[in-house]
N, C-alpha and C positions, 0 to 999 in steps of 0.2 A: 677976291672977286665975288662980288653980290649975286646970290641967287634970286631969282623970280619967285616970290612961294605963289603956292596956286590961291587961286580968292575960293574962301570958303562957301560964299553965299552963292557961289557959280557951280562948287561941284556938290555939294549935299543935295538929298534928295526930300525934299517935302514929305514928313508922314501920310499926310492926306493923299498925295499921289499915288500911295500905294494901297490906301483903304480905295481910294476909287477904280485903282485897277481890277483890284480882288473882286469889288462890286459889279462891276461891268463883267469881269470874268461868271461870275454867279449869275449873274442876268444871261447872256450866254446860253451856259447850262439849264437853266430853264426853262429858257425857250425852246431846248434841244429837245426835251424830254417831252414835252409839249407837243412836241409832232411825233417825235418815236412811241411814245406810251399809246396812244390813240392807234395808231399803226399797228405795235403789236397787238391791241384788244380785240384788232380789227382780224387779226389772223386767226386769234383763237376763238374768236366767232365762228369764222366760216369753219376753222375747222370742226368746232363742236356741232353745227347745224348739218355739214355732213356726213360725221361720225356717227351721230345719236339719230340722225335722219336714218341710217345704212341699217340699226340696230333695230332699229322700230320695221323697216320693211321687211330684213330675215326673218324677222323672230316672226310676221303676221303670215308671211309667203310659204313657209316651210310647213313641216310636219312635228316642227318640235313644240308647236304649241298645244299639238294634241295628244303628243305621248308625254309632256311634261307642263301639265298644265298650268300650277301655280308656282315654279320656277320662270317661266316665260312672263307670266304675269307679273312679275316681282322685277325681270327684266325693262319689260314695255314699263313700268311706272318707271323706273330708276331714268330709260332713257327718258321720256314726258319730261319729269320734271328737269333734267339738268337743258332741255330746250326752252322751258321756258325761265330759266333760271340764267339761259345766255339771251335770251330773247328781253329779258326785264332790266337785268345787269348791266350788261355789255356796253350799249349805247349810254346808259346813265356816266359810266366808269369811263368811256372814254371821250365826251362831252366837260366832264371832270377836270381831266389834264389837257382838258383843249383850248386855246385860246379865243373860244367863240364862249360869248359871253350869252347866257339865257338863264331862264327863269322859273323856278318850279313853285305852283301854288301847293295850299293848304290839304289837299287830295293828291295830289300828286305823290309832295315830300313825304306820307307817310306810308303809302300805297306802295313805291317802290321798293323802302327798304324793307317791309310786311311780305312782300313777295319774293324778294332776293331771303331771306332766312324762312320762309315756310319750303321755297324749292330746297333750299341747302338740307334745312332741316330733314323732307323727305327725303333727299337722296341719303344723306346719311343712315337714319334710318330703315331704307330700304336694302340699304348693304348687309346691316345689321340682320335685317330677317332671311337673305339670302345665304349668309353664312351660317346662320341659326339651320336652316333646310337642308345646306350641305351637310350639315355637322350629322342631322337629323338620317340623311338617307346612307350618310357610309358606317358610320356608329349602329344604331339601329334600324338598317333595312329592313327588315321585312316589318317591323312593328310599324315602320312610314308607311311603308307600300300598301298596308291591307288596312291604314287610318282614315279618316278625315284629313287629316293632315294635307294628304295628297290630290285635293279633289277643289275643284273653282269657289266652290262656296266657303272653303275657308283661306282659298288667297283671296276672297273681295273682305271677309273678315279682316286678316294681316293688313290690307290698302286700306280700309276705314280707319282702323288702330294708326297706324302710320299716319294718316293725312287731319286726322284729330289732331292727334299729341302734338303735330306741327303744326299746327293752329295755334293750339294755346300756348306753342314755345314763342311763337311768332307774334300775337296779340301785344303785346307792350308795345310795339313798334307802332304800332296803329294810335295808341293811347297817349305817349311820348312825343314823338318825330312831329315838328312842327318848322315850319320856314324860318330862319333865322331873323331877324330885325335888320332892317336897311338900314346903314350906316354912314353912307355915301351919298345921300342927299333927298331932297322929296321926290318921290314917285318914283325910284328908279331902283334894279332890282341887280345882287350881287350875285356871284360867278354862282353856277351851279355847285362847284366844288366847296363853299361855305353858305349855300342856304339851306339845309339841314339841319339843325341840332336838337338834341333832348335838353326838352324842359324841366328836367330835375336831375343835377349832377350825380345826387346821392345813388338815384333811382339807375341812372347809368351803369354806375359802378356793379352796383347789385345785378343788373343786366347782364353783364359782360360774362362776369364771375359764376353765375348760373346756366346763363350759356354755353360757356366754355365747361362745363360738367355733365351740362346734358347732352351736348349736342359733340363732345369730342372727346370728353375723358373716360365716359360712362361707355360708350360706343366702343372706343380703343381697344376699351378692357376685353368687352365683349369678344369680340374680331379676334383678337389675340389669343382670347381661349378656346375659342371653339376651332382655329386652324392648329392651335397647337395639339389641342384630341386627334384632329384629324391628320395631321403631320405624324404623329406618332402612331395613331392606327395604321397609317399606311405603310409606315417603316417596320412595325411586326407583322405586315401581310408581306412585306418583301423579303424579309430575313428570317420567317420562319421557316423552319424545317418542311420539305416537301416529303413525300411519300414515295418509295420508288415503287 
């Protein structure tokens, strides 16, 4: 008795059909992320504009800006810049993954991202002198307390120092960052997400790589030794021997 075989050209499946499934599945996902990414930047907007708004009105309303002058200061800058740091960012970053297509000119594209690392920069920095202050008043209290250290004129000092050096960490962006070249036909202009880029690869590189030393390795170190003094002074003021 003769079996029926199956026809082959009926059950195989075309490779292409399956690079186009996979493609259209990727297209999909793209578009997903395209609405969710924009969404979540949109939360942590508000929430930072609330956050760092709450922080800026405490710290102006109370009484701790007068018994702790250049800690509160050191405060107010930290929040300032990470508002306008969500104020400059945020919108750019979520226009990015957005499927609304616009256009950044020749002031724009450098503007922005000179602004997104001068804020970064200062808040970084500003943490950095605040844990330097803490280190400063449980280490040596009374030599802070009866310093300059402790007094406005030399927390506008620490904000000048801070808001400089971020300047000059920042400046490449300004002298680099130019609109990308249209690629996609005359007169018309590509996603915000690729019209940015630096004009000199090399110069990138070297960007990146000095950045990442100034602005989070150099920092780290810092942060990490001055809590750990203070970690440990706290631990021989708790385990030491009391008096009866």
């Amino acid at each position: 008795m003769d079996t029926e075989q199956p026809n082959e050209t009926t059950t195989a499946v075309h490779p292409n059909t399956n690079v186009k499934n996979n493609f259209e599945i990727m297209v999909q996902i793209s578009e997903a992320w395209q609405i969710v990414i924009p969404i979540v930047i949109g939360v942590v907007l508000f929430i930072g504009l609330v956050g760092n708004s709450l922080v800026i009105y405490v710290t102006v309303t109370t009484q701790r800006a007068i018994k702790h002058p250049v800690h509160s200061m050191l405060v107010l800058n930290l929040a300032a810049a990470d508002l306008i740091y969500l104020i400059a960012s945020a919108p750019y970053q979520a226009m990015s993954n957005s499927p609304i297509s616009l256009g950044v000119d020749s002031f724009l594209c450098p503007s922005l991202h000179f602004i997104s690392v001068l804020t970064m920069s200062v808040g970084i920095f500003t943490m950095c002198a605040l844990a330097w202050m803490r280190f400063m008043a449980l280490i040596v209290p009374f030599r802070f307390q009866g310093s300059m250290m402790s007094t406005r004129t030399f927390g506008c000092i620490v904000l000048v120092v801070v808001w400089v050096i971020s300047c000059v960490v920042s400046t490449p962006n300004l002298v680099y960052y130019r609109p990308k070249p249209d690629e996609s036909g005359p007169n018309q202009t590509d996603r915000l997400a690729g019209i940015c880029e630096w004009t000199d690869g090399k110069a990138a590189d070297d960007y990146a790589i000095a950045l990442f030393v100034i602005t989070y390795l150099v920092p780290f170190l810092l942060v990490a030794n001055f809590y750990f003094f203070i970690g440990r002074e706290v631990c021989y003021l708790v385990n030491r021997p009391r008096r009866v």
